[in-house]
C-alpha positions, 0 to 999 in steps of 0.5 A: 500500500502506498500513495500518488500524488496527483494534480490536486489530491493524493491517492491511496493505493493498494497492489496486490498478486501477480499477473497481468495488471487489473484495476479495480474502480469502486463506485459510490462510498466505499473505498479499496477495502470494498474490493478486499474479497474480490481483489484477493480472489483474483490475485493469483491470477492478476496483478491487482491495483485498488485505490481510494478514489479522490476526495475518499478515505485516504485519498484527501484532496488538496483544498475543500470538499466540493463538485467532482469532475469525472474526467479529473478522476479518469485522470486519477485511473490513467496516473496509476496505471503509468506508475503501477501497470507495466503496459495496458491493464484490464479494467473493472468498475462499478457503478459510477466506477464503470462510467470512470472507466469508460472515460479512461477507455475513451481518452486513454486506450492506450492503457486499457486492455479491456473494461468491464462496466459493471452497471453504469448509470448511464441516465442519458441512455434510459428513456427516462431520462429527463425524470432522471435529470430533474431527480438529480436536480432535486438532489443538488438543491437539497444537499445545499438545502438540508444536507446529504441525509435529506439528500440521499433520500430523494435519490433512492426514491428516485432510482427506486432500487431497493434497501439492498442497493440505495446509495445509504446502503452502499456504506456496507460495499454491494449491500455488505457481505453475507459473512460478519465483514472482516477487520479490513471491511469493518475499518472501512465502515469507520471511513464512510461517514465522510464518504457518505456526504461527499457521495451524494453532494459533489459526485452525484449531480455531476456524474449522472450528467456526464454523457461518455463519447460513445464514439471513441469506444466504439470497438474498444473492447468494452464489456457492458455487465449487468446483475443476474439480481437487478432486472428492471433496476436503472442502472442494470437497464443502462448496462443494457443500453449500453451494449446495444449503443456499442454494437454488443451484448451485455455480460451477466454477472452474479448477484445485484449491483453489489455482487462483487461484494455479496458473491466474491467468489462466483463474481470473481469466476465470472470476471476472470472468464470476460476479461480472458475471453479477449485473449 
Protein backbone atom coordinates (compact mmCIF):
# COMPACT_ATOMS: atom_id res chain seq x y z
CA UNK A 1 0.00 0.00 0.00
CA UNK A 2 1.16 3.47 -0.89
CA UNK A 3 0.37 6.93 -2.39
CA UNK A 4 0.42 9.10 -5.51
CA UNK A 5 0.46 12.36 -5.86
CA UNK A 6 -1.87 13.88 -8.45
CA UNK A 7 -2.82 17.22 -9.66
CA UNK A 8 -4.78 18.48 -6.63
CA UNK A 9 -5.18 15.13 -4.35
CA UNK A 10 -3.22 12.29 -3.02
CA UNK A 11 -4.35 8.54 -3.78
CA UNK A 12 -4.12 5.62 -1.63
CA UNK A 13 -3.45 2.51 -3.31
CA UNK A 14 -3.13 -0.85 -2.93
CA UNK A 15 -1.40 -3.87 -5.47
CA UNK A 16 -1.50 -7.00 -4.67
CA UNK A 17 -0.58 -10.58 -6.78
CA UNK A 18 0.87 -11.07 -9.85
CA UNK A 19 -0.16 -11.22 -13.40
CA UNK A 20 -1.12 -9.21 -15.89
CA UNK A 21 -2.36 -5.52 -14.05
CA UNK A 22 -6.09 -5.43 -13.29
CA UNK A 23 -7.52 -2.27 -11.63
CA UNK A 24 -10.37 -2.29 -9.90
CA UNK A 25 -12.62 1.30 -9.78
CA UNK A 26 -15.02 1.50 -6.96
CA UNK A 27 -18.37 3.49 -7.37
CA UNK A 28 -20.18 5.07 -4.85
CA UNK A 29 -18.79 5.46 -0.91
CA UNK A 30 -16.81 2.50 -0.34
CA UNK A 31 -13.07 2.59 -0.69
CA UNK A 32 -10.41 -0.16 -1.80
CA UNK A 33 -11.40 -2.40 1.17
CA UNK A 34 -14.52 -2.78 -0.60
CA UNK A 35 -12.59 -4.76 -3.21
CA UNK A 36 -10.81 -6.51 -0.49
CA UNK A 37 -12.54 -10.11 -1.37
CA UNK A 38 -12.75 -9.71 -4.99
CA UNK A 39 -9.02 -8.46 -5.22
CA UNK A 40 -7.73 -11.14 -3.07
CA UNK A 41 -9.58 -13.70 -5.11
CA UNK A 42 -8.15 -12.60 -8.39
CA UNK A 43 -4.73 -12.24 -7.12
CA UNK A 44 -3.50 -15.47 -8.08
CA UNK A 45 -4.32 -14.82 -11.40
CA UNK A 46 -3.63 -10.87 -11.84
CA UNK A 47 -1.82 -8.01 -10.61
CA UNK A 48 -4.49 -6.24 -8.90
CA UNK A 49 -4.35 -2.34 -8.31
CA UNK A 50 -7.48 -0.96 -5.98
CA UNK A 51 -7.16 2.53 -4.70
CA UNK A 52 -9.43 5.33 -2.91
CA UNK A 53 -10.65 7.40 -5.14
CA UNK A 54 -10.06 11.37 -4.86
CA UNK A 55 -11.73 13.06 -2.04
CA UNK A 56 -12.44 9.29 -0.13
CA UNK A 57 -10.84 7.84 2.56
CA UNK A 58 -7.17 8.12 2.18
CA UNK A 59 -7.16 9.69 -0.81
CA UNK A 60 -7.65 13.68 0.61
CA UNK A 61 -7.92 16.30 -1.72
CA UNK A 62 -5.52 19.22 -1.87
CA UNK A 63 -8.38 22.21 -0.80
CA UNK A 64 -12.04 21.69 0.36
CA UNK A 65 -14.65 19.44 -0.19
CA UNK A 66 -16.52 20.19 -3.32
CA UNK A 67 -18.17 19.03 -7.14
CA UNK A 68 -16.01 16.32 -8.85
CA UNK A 69 -15.17 16.17 -12.29
CA UNK A 70 -15.41 12.81 -13.76
CA UNK A 71 -12.77 13.09 -16.04
CA UNK A 72 -10.37 14.54 -13.24
CA UNK A 73 -10.96 11.02 -11.78
CA UNK A 74 -10.47 9.25 -15.11
CA UNK A 75 -7.06 11.33 -14.90
CA UNK A 76 -6.51 9.79 -11.32
CA UNK A 77 -7.18 5.91 -13.20
CA UNK A 78 -4.62 6.75 -16.01
CA UNK A 79 -1.97 8.33 -13.30
CA UNK A 80 -1.70 4.95 -11.54
CA UNK A 81 -1.71 2.65 -14.32
CA UNK A 82 1.52 4.74 -15.51
CA UNK A 83 3.31 4.03 -12.15
CA UNK A 84 1.92 0.51 -11.42
CA UNK A 85 0.87 -1.19 -14.64
CA UNK A 86 3.54 -2.46 -16.73
CA UNK A 87 1.63 -1.92 -20.30
CA UNK A 88 -2.01 -2.00 -20.74
CA UNK A 89 -4.47 -3.17 -17.65
CA UNK A 90 -7.94 -4.65 -17.70
CA UNK A 91 -10.04 -2.58 -16.04
CA UNK A 92 -13.18 -3.39 -13.82
CA UNK A 93 -15.77 -0.90 -12.46
CA UNK A 94 -18.72 -0.46 -10.64
CA UNK A 95 -21.50 1.69 -10.73
CA UNK A 96 -20.01 5.14 -11.01
CA UNK A 97 -16.54 3.37 -11.11
CA UNK A 98 -17.65 1.76 -14.70
CA UNK A 99 -18.60 5.35 -16.25
CA UNK A 100 -14.50 6.34 -14.69
CA UNK A 101 -13.66 3.67 -16.61
CA UNK A 102 -15.40 4.39 -19.79
CA UNK A 103 -13.70 7.66 -19.93
CA UNK A 104 -10.48 6.35 -19.39
CA UNK A 105 -11.05 3.80 -22.26
CA UNK A 106 -12.45 6.77 -24.21
CA UNK A 107 -9.40 9.09 -23.51
CA UNK A 108 -6.53 6.62 -22.76
CA UNK A 109 -6.76 3.37 -25.00
CA UNK A 110 -3.59 3.12 -24.89
CA UNK A 111 -3.56 1.89 -21.11
CA UNK A 112 -6.71 -0.10 -21.45
CA UNK A 113 -6.84 -3.85 -22.23
CA UNK A 114 -10.20 -4.46 -21.73
CA UNK A 115 -13.21 -2.67 -19.40
CA UNK A 116 -15.96 -4.35 -17.86
CA UNK A 117 -18.56 -1.69 -16.54
CA UNK A 118 -20.45 -3.03 -14.32
CA UNK A 119 -23.92 -1.37 -14.43
CA UNK A 120 -23.15 2.04 -15.35
CA UNK A 121 -25.99 4.99 -14.54
CA UNK A 122 -25.62 5.81 -17.54
CA UNK A 123 -29.00 8.38 -17.40
CA UNK A 124 -28.84 9.83 -20.94
CA UNK A 125 -29.21 6.31 -22.26
CA UNK A 126 -32.61 5.38 -20.21
CA UNK A 127 -35.92 6.50 -21.95
CA UNK A 128 -36.47 8.48 -18.80
CA UNK A 129 -34.06 10.31 -18.72
CA UNK A 130 -35.34 13.66 -18.47
CA UNK A 131 -37.18 12.37 -14.67
CA UNK A 132 -33.93 11.32 -14.02
CA UNK A 133 -32.14 14.95 -14.58
CA UNK A 134 -34.87 16.57 -12.83
CA UNK A 135 -34.36 13.98 -9.76
CA UNK A 136 -30.58 14.76 -9.86
CA UNK A 137 -31.78 18.31 -9.74
CA UNK A 138 -33.59 17.98 -6.72
CA UNK A 139 -30.61 16.15 -5.13
CA UNK A 140 -28.39 19.33 -5.78
CA UNK A 141 -30.94 21.66 -4.21
CA UNK A 142 -31.36 19.50 -1.20
CA UNK A 143 -28.00 18.63 -0.33
CA UNK A 144 -27.33 22.52 -0.12
CA UNK A 145 -30.63 22.92 1.42
CA UNK A 146 -30.65 20.46 4.18
CA UNK A 147 -27.55 18.07 3.51
CA UNK A 148 -26.66 14.55 2.25
CA UNK A 149 -29.28 12.57 4.56
CA UNK A 150 -32.20 14.60 3.22
CA UNK A 151 -30.42 14.30 0.16
CA UNK A 152 -29.78 10.72 -0.18
CA UNK A 153 -33.34 10.29 0.33
CA UNK A 154 -34.59 11.98 -2.60
CA UNK A 155 -32.14 9.96 -4.52
CA UNK A 156 -33.31 6.29 -3.71
CA UNK A 157 -36.81 7.35 -4.22
CA UNK A 158 -35.65 8.44 -7.50
CA UNK A 159 -33.86 5.33 -8.61
CA UNK A 160 -36.34 3.22 -6.51
CA UNK A 161 -33.68 0.41 -6.21
CA UNK A 162 -34.49 -1.33 -3.06
CA UNK A 163 -32.80 -1.10 0.69
CA UNK A 164 -30.09 -3.58 -0.62
CA UNK A 165 -28.99 -1.33 -3.07
CA UNK A 166 -29.84 2.60 -2.32
CA UNK A 167 -26.66 4.55 -2.40
CA UNK A 168 -27.37 4.71 2.04
CA UNK A 169 -26.75 1.26 1.72
CA UNK A 170 -23.84 1.37 -0.15
CA UNK A 171 -21.66 2.23 3.16
CA UNK A 172 -21.79 -1.71 3.55
CA UNK A 173 -19.95 -2.17 -0.23
CA UNK A 174 -22.94 -4.06 -2.51
CA UNK A 175 -25.48 -4.03 0.17
CA UNK A 176 -22.44 -6.00 2.77
CA UNK A 177 -21.46 -9.25 2.82
CA UNK A 178 -23.39 -12.22 3.97
CA UNK A 179 -20.45 -13.31 6.27
CA UNK A 180 -19.51 -10.84 9.55
CA UNK A 181 -17.36 -8.41 7.38
CA UNK A 182 -13.70 -8.76 8.15
CA UNK A 183 -11.08 -6.07 10.15
CA UNK A 184 -10.37 -4.65 6.50
CA UNK A 185 -14.35 -4.30 5.51
CA UNK A 186 -15.10 -3.20 9.45
CA UNK A 187 -12.38 -0.30 9.19
CA UNK A 188 -13.71 0.72 6.19
CA UNK A 189 -17.15 1.17 7.80
CA UNK A 190 -15.37 3.87 10.22
CA UNK A 191 -14.39 5.91 6.78
CA UNK A 192 -17.74 6.09 5.29
CA UNK A 193 -19.24 8.92 7.17
CA UNK A 194 -17.27 11.37 5.24
CA UNK A 195 -17.51 9.42 2.39
CA UNK A 196 -21.16 9.48 2.71
CA UNK A 197 -21.97 13.42 2.40
CA UNK A 198 -19.11 13.58 -0.33
CA UNK A 199 -21.03 10.82 -2.48
CA UNK A 200 -24.17 12.26 -2.68
CA UNK A 201 -23.24 16.27 -2.53
CA UNK A 202 -20.25 16.50 -5.13
CA UNK A 203 -20.44 13.36 -7.41
CA UNK A 204 -23.68 12.53 -7.86
CA UNK A 205 -25.15 15.64 -9.89
CA UNK A 206 -22.06 15.95 -11.83
CA UNK A 207 -21.79 12.12 -12.76
CA UNK A 208 -25.24 11.26 -13.67
CA UNK A 209 -24.93 14.43 -16.09
CA UNK A 210 -21.73 13.05 -17.73
CA UNK A 211 -22.62 11.68 -21.44
CA UNK A 212 -19.44 9.26 -22.28
CA UNK A 213 -18.18 9.62 -26.03
CA UNK A 214 -19.58 6.67 -27.29
CA UNK A 215 -17.66 7.06 -30.49
CA UNK A 216 -14.42 6.63 -29.17
CA UNK A 217 -15.40 3.48 -27.60
CA UNK A 218 -16.91 2.02 -30.33
CA UNK A 219 -14.56 -1.37 -30.93
CA UNK A 220 -12.55 -0.59 -27.64
CA UNK A 221 -13.26 -3.78 -26.19
CA UNK A 222 -15.61 -2.55 -23.51
CA UNK A 223 -17.70 -5.19 -21.74
CA UNK A 224 -21.24 -3.73 -20.62
CA UNK A 225 -22.22 -6.36 -17.18
CA UNK A 226 -25.44 -6.49 -15.59
CA UNK A 227 -26.68 -8.24 -12.37
CA UNK A 228 -28.32 -11.57 -12.55
CA UNK A 229 -30.22 -9.87 -9.45
CA UNK A 230 -31.09 -6.31 -10.81
CA UNK A 231 -33.57 -6.78 -13.69
CA UNK A 232 -35.64 -3.81 -14.25
CA UNK A 233 -33.23 -1.52 -11.94
CA UNK A 234 -31.67 1.72 -13.97
CA UNK A 235 -28.57 1.20 -13.76
CA UNK A 236 -28.97 -2.92 -14.84
CA UNK A 237 -31.39 -1.50 -17.72
CA UNK A 238 -28.48 1.43 -18.90
CA UNK A 239 -25.78 -1.56 -18.96
CA UNK A 240 -28.19 -2.85 -21.50
CA UNK A 241 -28.41 0.21 -23.37
CA UNK A 242 -25.03 0.49 -23.28
CA UNK A 243 -24.43 -2.89 -25.06
CA UNK A 244 -26.75 -2.28 -27.86
CA UNK A 245 -25.10 1.83 -28.39
CA UNK A 246 -21.77 -0.31 -28.69
CA UNK A 247 -22.83 -2.95 -31.01
CA UNK A 248 -22.60 -5.81 -28.07
CA UNK A 249 -24.31 -7.56 -25.85
CA UNK A 250 -24.22 -7.30 -22.30
CA UNK A 251 -22.49 -9.81 -19.88
CA UNK A 252 -24.29 -11.19 -16.63
CA UNK A 253 -22.79 -11.20 -13.78
CA UNK A 254 -23.93 -12.74 -10.25
CA UNK A 255 -25.70 -11.04 -7.72
CA UNK A 256 -27.34 -7.18 -7.76
CA UNK A 257 -25.36 -4.44 -8.24
CA UNK A 258 -23.06 -5.11 -5.47
CA UNK A 259 -22.42 -8.57 -6.14
CA UNK A 260 -18.92 -8.25 -6.30
CA UNK A 261 -19.42 -7.63 -2.63
CA UNK A 262 -22.12 -10.13 -1.72
CA UNK A 263 -20.69 -13.47 -4.11
CA UNK A 264 -16.92 -12.89 -4.07
CA UNK A 265 -16.11 -15.98 -5.44
CA UNK A 266 -18.81 -16.69 -8.13
CA UNK A 267 -18.06 -12.91 -9.31
CA UNK A 268 -14.59 -13.40 -9.31
CA UNK A 269 -15.17 -16.63 -11.58
CA UNK A 270 -17.32 -14.82 -13.88
CA UNK A 271 -14.73 -11.64 -14.33
CA UNK A 272 -11.94 -13.66 -14.58
CA UNK A 273 -13.98 -15.61 -17.73
CA UNK A 274 -14.90 -11.90 -19.69
CA UNK A 275 -11.95 -10.08 -19.19
CA UNK A 276 -9.59 -13.70 -20.54
CA UNK A 277 -12.29 -14.03 -23.32
CA UNK A 278 -10.39 -11.17 -25.35
CA UNK A 279 -7.24 -13.21 -25.38
Amino acid sequence: MTTLKVPGATLYYEVRGTGPALLLICGGVYDAAGYAGLARALADRYTVITYDRRGNSRSPLDGPDGPQSLPEHADDAAALLDVAAAGPAYVFGNSSGAIIGLDLAARYPDRVRRLVAHEPPLFDLLPEHDELMAMVDEVEKTFAAEGPVAANAVLQRGLDMGPADSADDERAPGGGPAETPDPETLAMFGRLEHNFGFFIGYEVPPFSRYVPDYAALSGAGIVPAAGEASIGQPPYRAALALGERLGTAAASVPGDHGGFGQQVPAFAARLDELLRAAQ
